[in-house]
C-alpha positions as CSV (number, residue, x, y, z in Angstrom):
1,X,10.1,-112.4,28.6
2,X,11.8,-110.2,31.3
3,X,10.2,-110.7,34.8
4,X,9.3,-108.1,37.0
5,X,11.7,-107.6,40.2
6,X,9.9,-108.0,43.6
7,X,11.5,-106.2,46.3
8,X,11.1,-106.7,50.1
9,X,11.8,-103.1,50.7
10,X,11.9,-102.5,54.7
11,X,9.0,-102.3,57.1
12,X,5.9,-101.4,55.6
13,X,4.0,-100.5,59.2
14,X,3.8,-101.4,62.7
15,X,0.9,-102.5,63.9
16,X,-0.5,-101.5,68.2
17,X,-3.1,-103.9,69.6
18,X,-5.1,-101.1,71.6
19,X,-7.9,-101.4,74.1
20,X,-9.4,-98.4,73.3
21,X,-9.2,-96.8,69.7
22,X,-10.3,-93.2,70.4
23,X,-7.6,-92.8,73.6
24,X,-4.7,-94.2,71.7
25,X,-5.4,-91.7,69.0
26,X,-5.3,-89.2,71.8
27,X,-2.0,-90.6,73.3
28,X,-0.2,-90.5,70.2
29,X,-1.5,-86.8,69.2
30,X,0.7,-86.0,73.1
31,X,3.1,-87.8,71.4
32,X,3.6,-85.1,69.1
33,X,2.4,-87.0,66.1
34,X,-0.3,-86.4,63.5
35,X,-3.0,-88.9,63.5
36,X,-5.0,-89.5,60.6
37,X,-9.0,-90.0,60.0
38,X,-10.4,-93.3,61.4
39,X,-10.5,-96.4,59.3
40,X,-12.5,-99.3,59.0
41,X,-11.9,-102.9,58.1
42,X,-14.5,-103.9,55.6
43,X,-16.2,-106.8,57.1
44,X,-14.6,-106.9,60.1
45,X,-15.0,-105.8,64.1
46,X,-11.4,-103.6,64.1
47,X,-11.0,-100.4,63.2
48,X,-7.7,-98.2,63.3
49,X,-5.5,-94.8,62.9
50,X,-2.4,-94.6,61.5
51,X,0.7,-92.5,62.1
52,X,2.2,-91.6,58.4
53,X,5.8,-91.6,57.9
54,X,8.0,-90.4,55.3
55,X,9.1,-93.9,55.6
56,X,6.8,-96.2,57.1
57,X,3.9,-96.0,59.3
58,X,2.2,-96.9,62.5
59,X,-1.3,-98.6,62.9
60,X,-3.4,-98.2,66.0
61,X,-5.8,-101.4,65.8
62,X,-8.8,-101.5,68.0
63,X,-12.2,-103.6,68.2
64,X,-15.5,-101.4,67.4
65,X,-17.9,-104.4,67.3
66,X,-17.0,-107.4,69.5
67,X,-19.2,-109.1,67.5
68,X,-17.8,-109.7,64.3
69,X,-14.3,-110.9,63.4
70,X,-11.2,-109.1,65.3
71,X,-8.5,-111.4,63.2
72,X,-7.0,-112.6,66.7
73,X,-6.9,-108.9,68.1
74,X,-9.4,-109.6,71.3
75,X,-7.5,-112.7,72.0
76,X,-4.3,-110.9,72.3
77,X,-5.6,-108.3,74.7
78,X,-6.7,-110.6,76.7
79,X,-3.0,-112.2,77.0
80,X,-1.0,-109.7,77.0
81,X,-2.7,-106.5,77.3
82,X,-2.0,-103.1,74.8
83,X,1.3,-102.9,72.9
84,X,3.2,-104.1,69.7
85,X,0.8,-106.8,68.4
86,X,2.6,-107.2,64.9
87,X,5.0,-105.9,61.7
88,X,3.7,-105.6,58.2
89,X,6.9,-106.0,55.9
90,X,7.0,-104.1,52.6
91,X,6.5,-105.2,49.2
92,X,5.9,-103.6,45.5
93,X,4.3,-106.6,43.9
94,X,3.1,-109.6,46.3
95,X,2.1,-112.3,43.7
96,X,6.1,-112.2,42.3
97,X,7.4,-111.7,45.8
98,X,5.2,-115.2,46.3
99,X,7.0,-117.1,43.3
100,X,10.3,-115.9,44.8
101,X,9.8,-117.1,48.0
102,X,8.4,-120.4,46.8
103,X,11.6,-120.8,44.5
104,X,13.4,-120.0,48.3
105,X,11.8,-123.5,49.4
106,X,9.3,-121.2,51.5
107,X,5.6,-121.3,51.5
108,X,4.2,-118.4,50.9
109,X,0.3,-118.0,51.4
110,X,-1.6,-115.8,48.9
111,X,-1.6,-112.9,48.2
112,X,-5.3,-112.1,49.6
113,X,-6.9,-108.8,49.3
114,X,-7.7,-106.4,52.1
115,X,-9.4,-103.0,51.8
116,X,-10.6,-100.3,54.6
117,X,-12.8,-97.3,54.5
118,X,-10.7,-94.2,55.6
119,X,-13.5,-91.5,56.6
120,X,-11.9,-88.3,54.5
121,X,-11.7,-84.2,56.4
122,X,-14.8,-84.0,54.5
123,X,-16.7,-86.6,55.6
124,X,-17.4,-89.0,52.9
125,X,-14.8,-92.4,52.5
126,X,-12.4,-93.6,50.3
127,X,-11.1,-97.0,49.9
128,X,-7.3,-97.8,50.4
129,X,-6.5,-101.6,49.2
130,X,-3.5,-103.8,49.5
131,X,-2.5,-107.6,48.9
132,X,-1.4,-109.4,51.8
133,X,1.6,-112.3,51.6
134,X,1.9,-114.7,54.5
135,X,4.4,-117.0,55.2
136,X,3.9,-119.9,58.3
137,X,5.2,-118.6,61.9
138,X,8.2,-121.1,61.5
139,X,9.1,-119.5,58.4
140,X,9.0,-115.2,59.0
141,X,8.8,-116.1,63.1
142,X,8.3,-114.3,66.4
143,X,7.0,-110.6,64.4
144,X,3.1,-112.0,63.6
145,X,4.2,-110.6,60.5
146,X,3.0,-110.8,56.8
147,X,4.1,-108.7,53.4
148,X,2.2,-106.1,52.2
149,X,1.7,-104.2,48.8
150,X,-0.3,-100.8,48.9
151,X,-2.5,-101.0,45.7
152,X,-3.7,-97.6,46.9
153,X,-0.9,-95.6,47.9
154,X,-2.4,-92.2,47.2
155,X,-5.0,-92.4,49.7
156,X,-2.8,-92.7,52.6
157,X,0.2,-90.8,51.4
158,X,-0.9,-87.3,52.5
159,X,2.0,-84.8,52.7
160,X,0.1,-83.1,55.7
161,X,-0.2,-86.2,57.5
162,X,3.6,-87.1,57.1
163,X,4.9,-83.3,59.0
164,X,4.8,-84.3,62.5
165,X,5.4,-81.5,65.8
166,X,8.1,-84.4,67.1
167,X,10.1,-84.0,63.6
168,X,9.4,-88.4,63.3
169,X,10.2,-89.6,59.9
170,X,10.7,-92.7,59.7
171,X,11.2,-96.4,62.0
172,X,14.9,-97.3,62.5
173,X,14.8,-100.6,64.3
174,X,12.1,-102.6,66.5
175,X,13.1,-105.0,69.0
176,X,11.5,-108.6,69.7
177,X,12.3,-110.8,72.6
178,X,12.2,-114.5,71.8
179,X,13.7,-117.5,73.4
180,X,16.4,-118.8,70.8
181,X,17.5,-115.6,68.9
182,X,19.8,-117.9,66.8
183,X,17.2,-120.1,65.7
184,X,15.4,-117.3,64.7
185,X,18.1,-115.7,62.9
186,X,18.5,-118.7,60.7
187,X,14.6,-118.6,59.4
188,X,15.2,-115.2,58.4
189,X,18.4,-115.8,56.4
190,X,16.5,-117.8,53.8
191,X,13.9,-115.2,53.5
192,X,16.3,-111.9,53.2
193,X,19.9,-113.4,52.6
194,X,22.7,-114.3,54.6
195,X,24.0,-110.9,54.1
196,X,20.9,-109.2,55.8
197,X,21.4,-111.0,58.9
198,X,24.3,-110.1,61.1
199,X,25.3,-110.6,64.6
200,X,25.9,-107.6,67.6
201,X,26.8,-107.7,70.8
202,X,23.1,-107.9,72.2
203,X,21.0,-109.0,69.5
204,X,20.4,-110.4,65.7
205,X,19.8,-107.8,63.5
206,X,17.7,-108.4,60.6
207,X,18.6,-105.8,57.9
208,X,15.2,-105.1,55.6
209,X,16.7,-103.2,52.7
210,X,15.2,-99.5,53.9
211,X,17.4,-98.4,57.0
212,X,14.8,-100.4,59.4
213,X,16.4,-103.5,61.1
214,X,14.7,-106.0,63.2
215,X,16.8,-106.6,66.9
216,X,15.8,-109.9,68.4
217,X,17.4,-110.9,72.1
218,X,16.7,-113.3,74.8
219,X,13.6,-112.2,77.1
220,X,16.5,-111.3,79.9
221,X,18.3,-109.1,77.4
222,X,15.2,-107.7,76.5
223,X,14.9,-107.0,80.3
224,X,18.5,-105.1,80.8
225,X,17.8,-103.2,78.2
226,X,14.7,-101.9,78.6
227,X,14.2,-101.3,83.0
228,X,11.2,-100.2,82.4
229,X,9.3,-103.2,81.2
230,X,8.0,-104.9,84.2
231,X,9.8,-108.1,84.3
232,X,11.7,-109.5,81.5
233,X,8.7,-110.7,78.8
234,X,8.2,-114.3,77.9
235,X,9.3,-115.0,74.4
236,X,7.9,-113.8,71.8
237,X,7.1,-110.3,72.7
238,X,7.5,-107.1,70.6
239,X,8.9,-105.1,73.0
240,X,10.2,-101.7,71.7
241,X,10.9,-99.4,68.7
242,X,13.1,-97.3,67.7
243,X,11.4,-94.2,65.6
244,X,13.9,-91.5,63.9
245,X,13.9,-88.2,63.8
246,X,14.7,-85.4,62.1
247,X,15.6,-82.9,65.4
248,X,15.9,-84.8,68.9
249,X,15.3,-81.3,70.2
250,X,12.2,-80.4,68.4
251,X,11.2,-84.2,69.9
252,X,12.1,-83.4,73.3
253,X,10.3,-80.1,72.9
254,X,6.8,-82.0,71.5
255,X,6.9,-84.2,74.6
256,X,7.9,-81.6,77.3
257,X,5.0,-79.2,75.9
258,X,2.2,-82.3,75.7
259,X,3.6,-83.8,79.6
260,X,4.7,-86.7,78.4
261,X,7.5,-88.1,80.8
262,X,10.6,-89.7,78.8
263,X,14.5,-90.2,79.5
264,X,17.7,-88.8,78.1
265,X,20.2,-91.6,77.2
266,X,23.2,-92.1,75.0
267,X,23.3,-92.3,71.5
268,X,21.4,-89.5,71.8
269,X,18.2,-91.6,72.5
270,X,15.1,-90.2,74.1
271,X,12.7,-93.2,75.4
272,X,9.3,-93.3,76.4
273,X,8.1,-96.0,79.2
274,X,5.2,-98.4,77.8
275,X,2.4,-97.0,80.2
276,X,2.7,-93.9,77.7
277,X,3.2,-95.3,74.6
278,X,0.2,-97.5,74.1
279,X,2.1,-100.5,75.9
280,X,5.6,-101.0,74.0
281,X,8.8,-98.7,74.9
282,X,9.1,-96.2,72.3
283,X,12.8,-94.7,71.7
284,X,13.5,-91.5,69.3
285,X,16.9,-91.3,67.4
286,X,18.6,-89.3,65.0
């Protein structure tokens, strides 16, 4: 009998740790992004918005009810304050991706099931679910990461919610500053391959198979290359993204007309500081 193929196919969504839900939906709207209905976790204190891509997406996670279980989230606002709190990877089937993984010599945890109600424009609720893959921190480290399959992809993949004002359309790299980049490196050759993990002059990239790479650098690197942060971030600390775009213009034109202050670099990059991108520098390529 054939078996199926399990790919890791790129980053699935990034995930900001917000202290208040309703004003980062606001931010990212100046941003020039469409924002979609709220969502709830079933069960849980958090709720969130998300920012559709044509490839990828973002997730603003906030606590609703301090009461009930925030998965961590209240404990890292209290660390470190609003930002990049994690990076869900992408997978098409979880439970092969997990015998695949195994067979690596990793140990893979699941897959468990998740689900959210997504209030709908018409003000009932649907039900998006997924199945969630962890590996241990030592083994997919420094991105509080895990792999996730969309069992549900219909009820996120609106074509209206994917045509943003800033011309966004996908995530090209993020960057994470950790203490020993080449120790880091190493753990993510035996998950992705040798081949997906290359060396630059400032970084590791990690390759994930759908134009999205993962950059990780010393916290001092991290500190050169992004002035803006406040002092170079102890290790590890997802500090920036990198979103592309369709028309650098039509971006700059989205943040000019919403006030939103950013810089003009090389590359062409535009970059937004962290206090106006929900804590984490936010660069826009072509």
């Amino acid at each position: 009998m054939k078996r199926r193929r399990s790919r890791m196919a790129g980053t699935d969504h990034l995930i900001y740790g917000v202290q208040d839900l309703e004003a980062a939906r606001d931010q990212f709207r100046r941003l020039g992004f469409v924002v979609t209905p709220r969502g709830r976790h079933k069960g849980w204190g958090t709720a969130n918005y998300c920012v559709m891509l044509t490839q990828g997406y973002i997730e603003l996670l906030g606590i609703i009810d301090p009461n009930q279980f925030s998965n961590n989230l209240d404990r890292f606002l209290t660390d470190k304050g609003e930002g990049l709190l994690g990076i869900a990877l992408a997978t098409d089937d979880s439970a092969t991706l997990a015998e695949k993984l195994t067979e690596r010599g990793l140990h893979p945890e699941g897959p468990f099931a998740l689900s959210r109600l997504l209030e709908t424009e018409e003000g009932g609720t649907v039900e998006p679910a997924f199945s969630l893959l962890r590996l241990p921190p030592g083994e997919l480290p420094a991105i509080n990461g895990f792999f996730c399959q969309h069992l549900t992809p219909e009820l996120l993949r609106k074509p209206a919610w994917e045509l943003h004002p800033n011309a966004v359309t996908g995530i090209a790299s993020t960057t994470i500053a950790v203490d020993d980049p080449d120790a880091v490196a190493q753990a993510y050759e035996q998950v992705y391959g040798r081949a997906a993990v290359v060396p630059t002059d400032d970084a590791w990239a990690v390759h994930l198979g759908d134009g999205s790479v993962l950059l990780f650098v010393t916290p001092e690197e991290a500190a050169t290359l992004y002035p803006s942060l406040d002092d170079a971030p102890d290790g590890p600390t997802l500090v920036a993204t990198a979103l592309r775009s369709a028309d650098l213009d039509q971006t700059a034109a989205a943040l000019s007309a919403n006030g939103v202050p950013f810089d003009r670099l090389p590359g062409p990059v535009l970059r937004v500081a962290p206090q106006d991108a929900c804590g984490a520098v936010l660069e826009f390529v072509a």
